[in-house]
N, C-alpha and C positions, 0 to 999 in steps of 0.2 A: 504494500500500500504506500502512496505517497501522503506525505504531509505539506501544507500549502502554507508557505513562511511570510505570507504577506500576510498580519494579521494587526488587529487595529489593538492598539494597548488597552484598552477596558472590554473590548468584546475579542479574545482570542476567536480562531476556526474552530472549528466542530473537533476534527481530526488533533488539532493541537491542544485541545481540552482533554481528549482521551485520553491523550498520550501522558497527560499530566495525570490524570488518573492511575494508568497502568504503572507508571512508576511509582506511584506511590502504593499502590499493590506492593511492588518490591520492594517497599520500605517494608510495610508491613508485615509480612512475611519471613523477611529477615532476622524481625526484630520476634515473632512471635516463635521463629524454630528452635532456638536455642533455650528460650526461654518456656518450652518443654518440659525440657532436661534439668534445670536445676535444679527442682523440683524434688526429683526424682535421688538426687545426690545422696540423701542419706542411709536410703535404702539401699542404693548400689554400694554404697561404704561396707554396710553391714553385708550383705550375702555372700559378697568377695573377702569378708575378712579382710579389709585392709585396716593398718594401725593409720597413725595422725600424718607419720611421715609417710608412709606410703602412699596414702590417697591423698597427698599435697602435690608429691612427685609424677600421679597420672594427671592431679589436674590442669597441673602447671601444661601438660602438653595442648592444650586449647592455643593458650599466649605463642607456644614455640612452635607450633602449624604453622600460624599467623604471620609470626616473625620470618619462618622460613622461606614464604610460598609470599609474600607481600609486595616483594620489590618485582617480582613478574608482572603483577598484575598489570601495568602501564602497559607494556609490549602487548598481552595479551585482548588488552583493549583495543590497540589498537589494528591487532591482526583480524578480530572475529567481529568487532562491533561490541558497544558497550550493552546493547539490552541482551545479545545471546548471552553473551560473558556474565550478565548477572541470574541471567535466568537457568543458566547451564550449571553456573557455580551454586543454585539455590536448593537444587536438585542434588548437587555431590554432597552439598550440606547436611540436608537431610538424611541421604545414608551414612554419614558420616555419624550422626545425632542417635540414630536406629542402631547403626553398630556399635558404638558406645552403650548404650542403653542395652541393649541385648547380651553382652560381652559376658562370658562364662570366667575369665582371666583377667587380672590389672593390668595383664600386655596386651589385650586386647580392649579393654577398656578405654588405655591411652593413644590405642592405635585410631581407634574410633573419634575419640577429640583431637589428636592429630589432625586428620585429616579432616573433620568440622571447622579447625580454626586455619587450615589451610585456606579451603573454600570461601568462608565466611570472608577473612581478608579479601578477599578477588573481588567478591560480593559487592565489597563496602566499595573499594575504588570504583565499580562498576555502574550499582546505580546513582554514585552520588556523581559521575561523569555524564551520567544520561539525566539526572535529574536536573544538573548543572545548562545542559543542552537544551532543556526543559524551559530552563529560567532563561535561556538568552533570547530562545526565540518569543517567551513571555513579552518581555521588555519590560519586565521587574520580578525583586522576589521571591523567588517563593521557595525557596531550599531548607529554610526555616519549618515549615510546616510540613516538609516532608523528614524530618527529624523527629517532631514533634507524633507523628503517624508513625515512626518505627518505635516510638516510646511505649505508642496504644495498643500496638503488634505486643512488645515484653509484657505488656500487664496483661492482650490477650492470655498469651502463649503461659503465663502462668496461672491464669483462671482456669485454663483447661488442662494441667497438671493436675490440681487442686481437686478439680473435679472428677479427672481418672481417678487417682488416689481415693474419695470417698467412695467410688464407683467399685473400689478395688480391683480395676482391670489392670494386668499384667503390662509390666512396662515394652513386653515387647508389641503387642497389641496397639495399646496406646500410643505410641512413636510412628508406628504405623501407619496408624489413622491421621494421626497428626500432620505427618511427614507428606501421605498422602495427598492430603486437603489442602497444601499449601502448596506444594508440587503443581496439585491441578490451576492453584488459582495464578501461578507464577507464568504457567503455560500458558494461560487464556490475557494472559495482560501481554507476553510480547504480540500479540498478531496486533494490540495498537500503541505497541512502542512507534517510536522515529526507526526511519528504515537503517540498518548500517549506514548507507550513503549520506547518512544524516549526521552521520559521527565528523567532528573537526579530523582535519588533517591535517599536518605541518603546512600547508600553506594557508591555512585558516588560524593560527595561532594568532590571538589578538596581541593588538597595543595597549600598554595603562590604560586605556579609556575604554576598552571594550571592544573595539572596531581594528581592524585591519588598517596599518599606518605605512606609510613610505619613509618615516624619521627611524634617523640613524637608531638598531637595539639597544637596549642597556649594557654594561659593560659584563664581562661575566664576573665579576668581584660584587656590582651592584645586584648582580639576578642572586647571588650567592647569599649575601647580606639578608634580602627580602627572604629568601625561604628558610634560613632558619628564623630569623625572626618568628615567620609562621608558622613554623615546628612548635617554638617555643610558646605560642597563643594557643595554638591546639593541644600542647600538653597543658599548659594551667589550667583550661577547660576541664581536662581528664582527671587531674589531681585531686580537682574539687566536687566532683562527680566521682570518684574512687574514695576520699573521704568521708563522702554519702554512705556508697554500698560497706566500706569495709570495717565504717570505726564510729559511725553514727550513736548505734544501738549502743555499743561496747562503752563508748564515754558515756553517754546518758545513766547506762544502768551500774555501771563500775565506780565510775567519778562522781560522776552527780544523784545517785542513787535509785534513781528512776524504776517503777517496774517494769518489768517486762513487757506491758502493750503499749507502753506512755515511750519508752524508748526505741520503740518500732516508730513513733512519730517524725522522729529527726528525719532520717530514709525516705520516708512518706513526704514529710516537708518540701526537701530539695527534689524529688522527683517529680511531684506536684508542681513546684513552682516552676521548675526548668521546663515544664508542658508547656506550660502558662506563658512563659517568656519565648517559647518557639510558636505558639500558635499568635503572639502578641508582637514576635520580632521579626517577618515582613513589610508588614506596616510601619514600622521603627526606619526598617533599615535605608525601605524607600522614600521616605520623608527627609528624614535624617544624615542618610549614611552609614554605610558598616563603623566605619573609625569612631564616631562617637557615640554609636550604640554600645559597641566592646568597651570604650573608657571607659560609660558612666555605668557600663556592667561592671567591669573590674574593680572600681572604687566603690558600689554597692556589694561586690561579696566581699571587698575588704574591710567597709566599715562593719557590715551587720555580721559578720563573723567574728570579727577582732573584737569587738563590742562586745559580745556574748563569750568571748573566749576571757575578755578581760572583767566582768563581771557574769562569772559563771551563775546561772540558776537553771531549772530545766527547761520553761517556757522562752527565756531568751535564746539560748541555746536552737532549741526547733525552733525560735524565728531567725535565729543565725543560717542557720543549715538552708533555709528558705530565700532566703535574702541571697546567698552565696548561690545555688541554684540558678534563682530568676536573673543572678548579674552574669550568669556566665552561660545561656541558654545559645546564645549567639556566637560563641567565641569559634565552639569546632565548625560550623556552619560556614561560617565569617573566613577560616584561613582556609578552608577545602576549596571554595569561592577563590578567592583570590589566587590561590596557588595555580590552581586551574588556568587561570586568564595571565598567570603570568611568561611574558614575552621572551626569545630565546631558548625556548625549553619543546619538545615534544609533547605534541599533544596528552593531560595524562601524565606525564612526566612528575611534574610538582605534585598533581593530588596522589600520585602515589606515594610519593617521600614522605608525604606530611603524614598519609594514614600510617605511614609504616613506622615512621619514628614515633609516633602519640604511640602506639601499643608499646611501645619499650617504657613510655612513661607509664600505662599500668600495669607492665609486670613490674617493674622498679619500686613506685611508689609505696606498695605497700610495707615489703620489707623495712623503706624507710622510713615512714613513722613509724613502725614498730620499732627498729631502732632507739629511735629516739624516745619513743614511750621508755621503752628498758630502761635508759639512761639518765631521764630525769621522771618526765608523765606524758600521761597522752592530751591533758591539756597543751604540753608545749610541742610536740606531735603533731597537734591539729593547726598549729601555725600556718601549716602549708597551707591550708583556704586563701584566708588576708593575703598570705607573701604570694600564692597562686593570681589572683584577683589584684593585684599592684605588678604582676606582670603582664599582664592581659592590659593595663591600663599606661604602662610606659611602652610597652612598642606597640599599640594599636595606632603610628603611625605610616604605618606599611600596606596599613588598607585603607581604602579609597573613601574621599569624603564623600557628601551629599550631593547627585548628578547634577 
């Protein structure tokens, strides 16, 4: 099918509207496969008999797929098209999620999430390449919201854990179906993806401004500069989103004394809010600009975290965790974008470095506040929000102000 690129900025084409659609199927999807499986985690613990260290060392192989199989993904995009490549990879994912879940062995266990967090990387670069293609031909926004839909996918995908688990269907069953169902809807969204030929090509790489330029490229010191800059925006993103998942609960109920449902809040908090702030940061971005939506995020997860880190109580604390969330909803969004568009580089090129180096920041991250918990507490531990959030907000000059 073809897509028809002439299209007026407040009424896109019919075909262009789909297409906006089906990809965010792929967010979906994405975000709901995985989120399965965790679910499931303690159960697999226990049947296989793994101790604390062992089942750390199958799970860590999700992160070490990822890392392994990530840096292809660019090439790969650009050889097959970015909607096959996510839909092809969405499909490996889930047998990937299936044989984990199934696995009779911890080596087969971690063979299984292996090769999940292989895919899943490819995944990522894939549709946020096409969703990014999505947004140009828009002529605004809307990457944010397609973030904000792979968030609805993980809360899916773990309602319907939840649900097998009371149901008490067998994990291989349930993966099954899961896998299935998502498979088919991944399938049914490429027929209105953008066609491969729709995919950029090296001579389609844009200028700073978005468009095709005849001015002299950047130098390669300056194209060097900007992407890690962008690295380093999209892991403060991840740190403060990894401090959600990994140490929310654990400070509230340990440090601050919290119970057990009131310390599920924190988690709740910054997941909540970070919706909140993607289905609220299109709108922002295009008014405003990326550059000073990421500041005045960065310096809201710095004050309302630093704040609550510096007069701990529980209820400031979950408005901190919230606050750090909604400032930083934009950040990964914001450097994928940019990286993408940036000049010099192979189509794809940038958005694949950036996703690829952000996963080292959350397999890193965690060991390091634990570290530092060890060392003094997990109050000073949790600095990395604030000092995350004052980095988001000193080089969000590398992305682009208000058009």
């Amino acid at each position: 099918m073809s897509v028809d690129v002439d299209v007026v900025r407040d009424r896109p084409a019919p075909a262009l509207r789909r297409a906006r659609v089906a990809v965010a199927v792929l967010f979906f999807t994405n975000g709901a496969l995985f989120a399965n499986l965790l679910p499931r985690y303690p159960q697999i613990k226990a049947d296989l008999g793994l101790g604390n260290t062992g089942y750390g060392l199958a799970v860590a192989a999700f992160p070490v797929g990822a890392i392994v199989a990530g840096l292809a993904a660019g090439a790969v995009v650009r050889r097959l098209g970015s909607a096959r490549v996510a839909v092809g990879g969405t499909l490996l994912t889930g047998a990937g999620i299936l044989a984990a879940g199934a696995a009779p062995t911890a080596a087969l266990f971690a063979a299984g999430l292996f090769l999940a967090g292989a895919m899943d990387a490819i995944v990522d670069v894939a549709q946020n390449a096409h969703g990014l293609e999505v947004q140009r031909r828009y002529g605004r926004s809307i990457i944010n919201s397609l973030h904000a839909i792979w968030s609805v996918g993980a809360v899916t995908g773990g309602a319907m854990a939840a649900a097998a688990l009371a149901l008490g269907l067998s994990r291989t069953v349930h993966l099954t179906v899961s896998g299935a169902v998502f498979a088919a809807a991944a399938c049914v969204a490429l027929r209105y993806c953008l066609p491969a030929a729709g995919d950029r090509t090296a001579a389609d790489a844009p200028s700073p401004g978005g468009a095709r330029s005849t001015e002299r490229p950047p130098s390669r010191l300056r194209t060097s500069y900007v992407l890690a800059a962008l690295v380093l925006i999209a892991t403060a993103g991840t740190l403060v989103e990894d401090a959600g998942n990994s140490w929310a609960a654990v400070y509230l109920s340990g440090s601050l004394g919290a119970s057990a449902a009131l310390a599920a809040s924190g988690f709740i908090a910054l997941v909540g809010a970070q919706f909140v702030g993607r289905i609220l940061g299109d709108r922002l971005v295009d008014r405003y600009g990326q550059r000073a939506v990421v500041r005045a995020g960065g310096l809201l997860a710095a004050g309302g975290m630093g704040l609550a880190l510096a007069v701990p109580t529980v209820p400031g604390t979950v408005l901190g965790f919230a606050a750090a969330g909604f400032g930083v909803a934009t950040t990964v969004p914001a450097a994928m974008h940019e990286a993408d568009e940036l000049p010099g580089l192979k189509p794809g090129t940038g958005l694949t470095v950036v996703s690829w180096l952000m996963r080292l920041g959350f397999l890193v991250s965690p060991p390091v506040v634990g570290a530092v918990a060890d060392a003094t507490s997990l109050r000073a531990g949790l600095l990395v929000v604030p000092l995350a959030g004052l980095l988001a907000f000193a080089l969000a000059g590398v992305l682009r102000g208000r058009a």
